[in-house]
C-alpha positions in Angstrom: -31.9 0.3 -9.7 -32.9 1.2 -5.6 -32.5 4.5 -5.0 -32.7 5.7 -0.9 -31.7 8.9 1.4 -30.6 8.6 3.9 -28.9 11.2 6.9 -26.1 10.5 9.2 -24.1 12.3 11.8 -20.4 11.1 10.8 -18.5 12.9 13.7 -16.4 15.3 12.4 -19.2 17.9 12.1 -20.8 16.7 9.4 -24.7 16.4 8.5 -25.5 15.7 4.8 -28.0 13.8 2.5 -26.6 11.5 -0.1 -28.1 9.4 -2.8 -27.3 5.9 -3.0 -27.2 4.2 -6.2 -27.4 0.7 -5.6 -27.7 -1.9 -9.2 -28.7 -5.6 -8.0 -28.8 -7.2 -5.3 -30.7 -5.5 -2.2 -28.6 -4.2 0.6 -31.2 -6.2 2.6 -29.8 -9.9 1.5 -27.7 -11.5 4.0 -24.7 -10.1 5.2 -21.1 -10.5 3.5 -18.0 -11.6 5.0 -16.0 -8.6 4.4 -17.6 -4.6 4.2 -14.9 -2.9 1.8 -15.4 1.0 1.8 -13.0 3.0 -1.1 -13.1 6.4 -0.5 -12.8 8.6 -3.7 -12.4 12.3 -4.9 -11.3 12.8 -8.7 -9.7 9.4 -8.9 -10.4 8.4 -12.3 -6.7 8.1 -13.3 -6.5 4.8 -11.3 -9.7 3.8 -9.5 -10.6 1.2 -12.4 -7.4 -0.6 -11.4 -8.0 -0.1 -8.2 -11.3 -1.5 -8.7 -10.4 -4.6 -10.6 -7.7 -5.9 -8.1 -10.7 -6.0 -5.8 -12.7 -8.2 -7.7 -10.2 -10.3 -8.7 -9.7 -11.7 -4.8 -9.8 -15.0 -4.0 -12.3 -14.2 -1.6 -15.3 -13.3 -3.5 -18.1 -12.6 -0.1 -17.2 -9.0 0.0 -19.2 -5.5 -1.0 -17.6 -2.9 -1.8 -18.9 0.9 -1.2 -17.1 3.2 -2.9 -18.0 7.1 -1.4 -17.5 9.2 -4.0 -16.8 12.9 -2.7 -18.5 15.1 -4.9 -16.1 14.3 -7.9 -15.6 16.6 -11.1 -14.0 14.1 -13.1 -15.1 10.8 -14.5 -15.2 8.8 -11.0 -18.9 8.4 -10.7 -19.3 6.7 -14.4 -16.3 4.4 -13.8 -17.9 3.2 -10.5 -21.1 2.9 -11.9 -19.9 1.1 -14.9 -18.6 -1.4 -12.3 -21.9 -1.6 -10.1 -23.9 -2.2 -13.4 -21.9 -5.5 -13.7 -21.2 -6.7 -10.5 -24.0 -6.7 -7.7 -21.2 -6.2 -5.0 -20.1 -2.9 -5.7 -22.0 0.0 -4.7 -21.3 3.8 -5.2 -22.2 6.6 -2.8 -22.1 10.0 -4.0 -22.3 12.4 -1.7 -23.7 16.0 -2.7 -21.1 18.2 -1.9 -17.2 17.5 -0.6 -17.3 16.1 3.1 -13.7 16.1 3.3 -11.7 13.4 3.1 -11.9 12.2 7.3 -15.6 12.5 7.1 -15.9 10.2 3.8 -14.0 7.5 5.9 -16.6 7.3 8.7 -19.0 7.3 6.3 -18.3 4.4 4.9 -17.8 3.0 8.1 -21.6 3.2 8.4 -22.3 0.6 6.0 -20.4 -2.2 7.7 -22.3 -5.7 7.5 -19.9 -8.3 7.5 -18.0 -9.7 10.3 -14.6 -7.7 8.8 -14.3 -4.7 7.7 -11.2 -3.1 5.4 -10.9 0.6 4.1 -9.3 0.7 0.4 -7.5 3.4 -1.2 -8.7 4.4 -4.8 -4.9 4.2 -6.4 -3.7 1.1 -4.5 -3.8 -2.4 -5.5 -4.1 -5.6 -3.2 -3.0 -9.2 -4.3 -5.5 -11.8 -5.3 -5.1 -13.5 -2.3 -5.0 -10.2 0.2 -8.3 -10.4 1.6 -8.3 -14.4 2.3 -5.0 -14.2 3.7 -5.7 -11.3 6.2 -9.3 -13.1 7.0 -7.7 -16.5 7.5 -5.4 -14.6 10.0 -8.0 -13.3 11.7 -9.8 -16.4 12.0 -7.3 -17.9 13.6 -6.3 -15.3 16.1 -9.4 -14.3 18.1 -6.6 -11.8 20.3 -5.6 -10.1 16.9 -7.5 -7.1 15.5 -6.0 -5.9 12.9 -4.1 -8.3 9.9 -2.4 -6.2 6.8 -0.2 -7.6 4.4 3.8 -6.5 3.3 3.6 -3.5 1.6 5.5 -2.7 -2.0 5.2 0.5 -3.8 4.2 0.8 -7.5 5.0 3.9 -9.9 2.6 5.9 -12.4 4.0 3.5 -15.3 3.1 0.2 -12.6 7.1 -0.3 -11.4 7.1 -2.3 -8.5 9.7 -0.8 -5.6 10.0 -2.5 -2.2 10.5 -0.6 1.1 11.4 -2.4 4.0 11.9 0.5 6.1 8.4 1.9 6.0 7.4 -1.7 7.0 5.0 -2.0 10.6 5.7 -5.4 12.2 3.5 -7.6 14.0 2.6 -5.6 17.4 1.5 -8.5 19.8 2.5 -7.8 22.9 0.2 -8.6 25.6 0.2 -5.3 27.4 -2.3 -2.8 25.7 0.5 0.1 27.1 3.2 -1.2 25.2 1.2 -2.0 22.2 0.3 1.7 21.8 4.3 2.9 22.3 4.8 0.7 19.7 2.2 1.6 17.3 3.2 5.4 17.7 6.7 4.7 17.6 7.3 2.3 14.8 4.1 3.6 12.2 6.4 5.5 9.9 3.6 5.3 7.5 0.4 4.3 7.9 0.1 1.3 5.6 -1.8 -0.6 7.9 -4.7 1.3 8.3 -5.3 -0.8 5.0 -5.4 -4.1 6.5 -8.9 -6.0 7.7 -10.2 -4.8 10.9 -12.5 -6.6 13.4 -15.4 -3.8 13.0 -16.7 -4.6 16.7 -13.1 -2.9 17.9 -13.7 0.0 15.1 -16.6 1.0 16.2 -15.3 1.4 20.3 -12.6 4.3 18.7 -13.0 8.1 17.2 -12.4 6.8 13.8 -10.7 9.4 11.8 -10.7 13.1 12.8 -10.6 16.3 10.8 -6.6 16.9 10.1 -4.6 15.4 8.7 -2.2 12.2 9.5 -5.6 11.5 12.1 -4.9 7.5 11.1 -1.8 7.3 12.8 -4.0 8.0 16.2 -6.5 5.7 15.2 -4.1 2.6 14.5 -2.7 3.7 18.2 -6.2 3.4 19.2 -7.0 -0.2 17.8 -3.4 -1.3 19.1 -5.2 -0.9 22.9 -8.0 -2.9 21.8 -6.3 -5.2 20.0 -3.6 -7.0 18.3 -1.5 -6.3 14.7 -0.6 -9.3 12.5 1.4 -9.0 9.6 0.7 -11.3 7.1 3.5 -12.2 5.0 1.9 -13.7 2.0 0.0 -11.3 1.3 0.9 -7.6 -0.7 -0.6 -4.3 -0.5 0.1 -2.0 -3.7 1.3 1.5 -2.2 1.0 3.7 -5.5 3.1 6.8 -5.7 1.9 9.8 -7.9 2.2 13.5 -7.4 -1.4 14.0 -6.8 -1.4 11.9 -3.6 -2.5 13.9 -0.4 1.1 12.7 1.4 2.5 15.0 -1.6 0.9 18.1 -1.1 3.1 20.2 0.9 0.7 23.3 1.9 -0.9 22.1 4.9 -3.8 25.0 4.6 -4.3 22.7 0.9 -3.7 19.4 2.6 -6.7 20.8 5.4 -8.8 21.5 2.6 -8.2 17.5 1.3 -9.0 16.5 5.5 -12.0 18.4 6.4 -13.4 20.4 3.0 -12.4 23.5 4.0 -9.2 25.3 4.9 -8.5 25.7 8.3 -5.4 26.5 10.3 -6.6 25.1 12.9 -6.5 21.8 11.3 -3.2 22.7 9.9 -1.9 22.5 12.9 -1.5 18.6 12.4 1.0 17.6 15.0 -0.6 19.3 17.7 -4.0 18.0 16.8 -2.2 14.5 16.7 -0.8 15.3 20.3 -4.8 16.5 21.5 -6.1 13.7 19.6 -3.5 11.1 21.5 -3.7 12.0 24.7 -8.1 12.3 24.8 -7.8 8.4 23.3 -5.0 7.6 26.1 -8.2 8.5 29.1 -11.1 6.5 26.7 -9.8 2.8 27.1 -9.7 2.9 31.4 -11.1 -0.7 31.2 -8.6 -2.3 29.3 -5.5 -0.3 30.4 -4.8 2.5 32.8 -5.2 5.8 31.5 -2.1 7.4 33.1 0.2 4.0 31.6 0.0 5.8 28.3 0.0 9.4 29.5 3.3 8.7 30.8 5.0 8.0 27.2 2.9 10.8 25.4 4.3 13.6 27.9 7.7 12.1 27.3 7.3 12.5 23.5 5.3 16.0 23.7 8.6 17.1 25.4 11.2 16.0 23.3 13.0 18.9 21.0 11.4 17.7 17.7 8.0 17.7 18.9 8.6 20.7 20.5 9.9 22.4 17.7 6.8 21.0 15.9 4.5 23.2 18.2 6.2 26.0 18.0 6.4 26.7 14.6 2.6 25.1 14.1 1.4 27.6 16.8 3.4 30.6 15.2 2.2 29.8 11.8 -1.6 30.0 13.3 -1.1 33.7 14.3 1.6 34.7 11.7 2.9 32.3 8.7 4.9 35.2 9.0 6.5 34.2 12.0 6.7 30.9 11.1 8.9 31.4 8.2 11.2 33.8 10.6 11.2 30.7 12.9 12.3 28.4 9.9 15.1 30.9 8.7 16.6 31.4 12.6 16.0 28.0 13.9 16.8 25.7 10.8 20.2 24.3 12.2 18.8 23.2 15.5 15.8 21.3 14.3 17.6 20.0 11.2 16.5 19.4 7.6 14.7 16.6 7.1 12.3 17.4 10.6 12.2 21.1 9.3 10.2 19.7 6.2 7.6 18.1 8.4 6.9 21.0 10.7 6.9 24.0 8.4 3.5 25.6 8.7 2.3 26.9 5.2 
């Protein structure tokens, strides 16, 4: 067992020590194909079969660091009882919660291999995920980013498909129209699963502190770089009341993005519309920042976005206000937007 400490900086105001436990192989032996980070906080209801769907790939050069977040359930022993066994996992246990954006960059800082993929701790991949979306890449210097078709699985392992939450291929030449797309079409963020070319990761702002911050970061990679989806292979969307999509108090759901509450940070579409428009002016030498300021005015301004702001912004200085807003305005901005806006 190697046991080191070491301190990072992981961007979203953040400066911790961590212990790294670490059982076989040294961290120092040559570099893996694939750098797998799962990112963890009380997930010992499913991270084993999370866990074992990871092993079981195809492609076996792969380590995994799981970044536990300061658990208080059975997490850390599950993930150790894997790293005892298998040299390629590691665990990371930070000391106290990070939040879940900083936890993401942090296991960004491990990358070693010439791919890199993020996992979630209640998901499942197919055997053949990781080779399929490598073997993509591999083939497609001009491609970035490779995910598979996603399917949904219940608490008692029901398989579901949804089509319409399904991002295509984006691979269009122009970087501009790549980045509509990405906004436009990402009704979930599914993708941000797939296998990424680290080289492009590490040119973006990775994930900030609010939440929904991956949806800016896939419009990010889709300047820098294509989106392949890759048929054959299946990534196993889990649906469970405790996932952070489900928790409907945005002051809570800041607490799950940053450790803390903040209503700043609760604020999540008009951190999303800062967030878009300082990555739209970072990219100048691969396309013209005001080619995608154009589309983002266009879609701050619409009534929906709008709408968005204004209740967001009310609910900073009054959730009062915001619920008065809610009552009086309901029939304009229509139910099923009026669920995403509503400041908590």
């Amino acid at each position: 067992m190697r046991f080191s400490i070491p301190k990072f900086d992981f961007g979203c105001g953040h400066r911790l020590r961590f212990i790294l436990f670490q059982f076989g192989e040294s961290m120092t032996d040559s570099a893996e194909k694939v750098t797998l980070s799962l990112p963890v906080f009380n997930g010992s209801d499913y991270i084993a079969d999370a866990i074992e769907s990871i092993l079981g790939q195809t492609l076996t050069d792969f380590r995994l660091y799981v970044t536990d977040n300061a658990s208080q359930d059975d997490t850390p022993e599950i993930v150790s009882s894997y790293a005892r066994k298998d040299s390629r996992v590691v665990l990371v246990r930070n000391k106290e919660n990070i939040g879940a954006a900083a936890n993401y960059n942090l296991g960004f800082t491990y990358r070693a291999g010439k791919y890199f993929k993020w996992c979630a701790h209640d998901d499942r991949l197919s055997p053949n995920y990781l080779e399929a979306c490598v073997d993509a890449l591999e083939a497609r210097p001009d491609v970035g980013l490779a995910y598979g078709r996603t399917l949904q699985i219940s608490p008692k392992d029901e398989i579901f498909e949804i089509p319409e939450y399904e991002t295509p291929s984006i691979d269009n030449d122009d970087p501009a129209l790549r980045f509509r797309q990405t906004i436009a079409l990402s009704k979930t963020c599914f993708p941000i699963f797939g296998v990424f070319r680290p080289e492009l990761l590490e040119r973006s702002m990775l994930h900030r502190s609010y939440y929904g911050s991956d949806r800016a970061l896939l419009a990010e990679m889709a300047i820098l770089g294509k989106f392949l989806l890759v048929e054959d292979a299946v990534f196993y969307n889990r649906e469970h009341e405790e996932r952070s999509i489900n928790i409907d108090d945005k002051l809570q759901r800041s607490f799950w993005q940053t450790g803390r509450k903040s209503r700043s940070a609760a604020a999540e579409h008009i951190q999303l519309a800062s967030h878009l428009f300082r990555i739209a002016s970072r990219h100048g030498d691969v396309v013209a920042p005001y080619r995608l300021w154009a589309g983002l005015i266009r879609r701050s301004l619409t009534p929906v976005e709008l709408g968005r702001y204004s209740l967001e912004l009310a609910g900073m200085i009054s959730p009062k206000t915001a619920a008065f807003l809610k009552r009086n305005f309901a029939g304009q901005i229509g139910p099923r937007q009026l669920k995403q806006v509503v400041f908590k």
